[in-house]
DOVOLO-578791 format. One record per residue (C-alpha): residue number from 1; x, y, z. Coordinates in Angstrom, 1 decimal, always signed. Example, Ala and Ser with C-alpha at 12.3 -4.5 7.8 and 13.67 -1.06 7.14 Angstrom:
<rs>
1,+12.3,-4.5,+7.8
2,+13.7,-1.1,+7.1
</rs>
This chain:
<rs>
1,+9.5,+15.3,-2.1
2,+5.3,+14.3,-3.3
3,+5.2,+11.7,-5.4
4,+1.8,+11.2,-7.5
5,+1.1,+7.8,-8.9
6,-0.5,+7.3,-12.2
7,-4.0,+6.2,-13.6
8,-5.0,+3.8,-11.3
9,-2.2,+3.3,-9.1
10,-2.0,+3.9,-5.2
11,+0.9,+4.4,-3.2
12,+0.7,+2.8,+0.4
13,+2.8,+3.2,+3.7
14,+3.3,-0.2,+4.8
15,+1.9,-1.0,+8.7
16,+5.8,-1.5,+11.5
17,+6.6,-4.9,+11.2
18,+6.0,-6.9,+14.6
19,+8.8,-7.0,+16.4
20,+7.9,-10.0,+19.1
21,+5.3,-12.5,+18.7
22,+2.6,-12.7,+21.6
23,+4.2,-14.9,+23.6
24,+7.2,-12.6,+24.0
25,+9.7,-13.8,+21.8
26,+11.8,-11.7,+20.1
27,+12.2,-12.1,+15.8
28,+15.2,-11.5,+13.6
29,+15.0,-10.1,+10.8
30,+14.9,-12.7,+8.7
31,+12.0,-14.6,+10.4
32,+9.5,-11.5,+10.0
33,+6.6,-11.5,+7.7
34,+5.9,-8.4,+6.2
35,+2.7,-6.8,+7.1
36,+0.0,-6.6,+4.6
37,-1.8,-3.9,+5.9
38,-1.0,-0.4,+5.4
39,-2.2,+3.8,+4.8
40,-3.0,+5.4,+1.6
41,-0.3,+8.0,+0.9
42,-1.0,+8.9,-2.7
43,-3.1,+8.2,-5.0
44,-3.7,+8.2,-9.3
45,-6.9,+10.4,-10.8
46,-8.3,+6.5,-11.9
47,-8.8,+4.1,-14.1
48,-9.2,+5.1,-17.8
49,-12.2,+3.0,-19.3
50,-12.4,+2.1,-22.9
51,-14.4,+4.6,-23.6
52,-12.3,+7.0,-22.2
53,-14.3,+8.5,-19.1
54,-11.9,+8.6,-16.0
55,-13.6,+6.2,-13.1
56,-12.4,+7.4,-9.8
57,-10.7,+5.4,-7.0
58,-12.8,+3.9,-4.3
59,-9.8,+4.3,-2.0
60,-8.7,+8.0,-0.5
61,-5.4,+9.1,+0.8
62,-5.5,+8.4,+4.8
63,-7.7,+5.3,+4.1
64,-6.1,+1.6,+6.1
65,-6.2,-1.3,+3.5
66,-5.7,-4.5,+3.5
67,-3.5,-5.8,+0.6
68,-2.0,-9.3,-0.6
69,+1.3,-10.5,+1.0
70,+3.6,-10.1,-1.9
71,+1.2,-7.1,-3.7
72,+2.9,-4.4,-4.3
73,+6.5,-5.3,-5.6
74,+7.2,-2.1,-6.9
75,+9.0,-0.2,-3.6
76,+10.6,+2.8,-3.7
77,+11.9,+5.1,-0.9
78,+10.8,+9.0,-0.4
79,+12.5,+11.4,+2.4
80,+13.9,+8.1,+3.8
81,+10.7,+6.0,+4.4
82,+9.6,+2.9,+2.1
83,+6.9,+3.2,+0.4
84,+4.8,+0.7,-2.5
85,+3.0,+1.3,-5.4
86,+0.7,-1.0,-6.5
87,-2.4,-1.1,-8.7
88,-6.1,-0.7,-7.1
89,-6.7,-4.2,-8.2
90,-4.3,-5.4,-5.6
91,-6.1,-3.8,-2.8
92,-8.8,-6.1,-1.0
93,-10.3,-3.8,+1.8
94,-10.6,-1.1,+3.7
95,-10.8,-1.2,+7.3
96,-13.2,+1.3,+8.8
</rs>
């Protein structure tokens, strides 16, 4: 299944969880942070501006970013994998 977000909306792969810290030790579940990096699956045609031109996306499908921890609230899962939506707002980088 493709999924194609709307307006101004990007759909991101969230980065594997670490599963030991760097000393070795092993988490549970329930001690993990989720990872606020991730890859640009999807995203919207952009941002309609008041004066209804279309401004494009600075981010592109492939791109890594670097997002808030609790951006993104709005998960949904495709062909069995997790993915989020969230706004473009909510994205604070790109790593190149």
């Amino acid at each position: 299944m493709k999924i194609r977000p709307l307006y101004d909306r990007v759909v991101i792969r969230r980065k594997e969880e670490e599963e030991t810290t760097a000393g070795g030790i092993v988490l549970p579940g329930s001690a993990k942070e989720k990872p606020n990096q991730g890859e640009v699956v999807a995203v919207g045609e952009g941002k309609v501006l008041d004066n209804g031109d279309v401004r494009a996306l600075a981010v592109k499908v492939g791109d890594r970013v670097v997002f808030g921890q609790y951006a993104g609230s709005n998960t949904i899962e495709v062909d069995g994998e997790e993915l989020i939506i969230m706004g473009e707002g909510e994205i604070y980088a790109v790593v190149e």
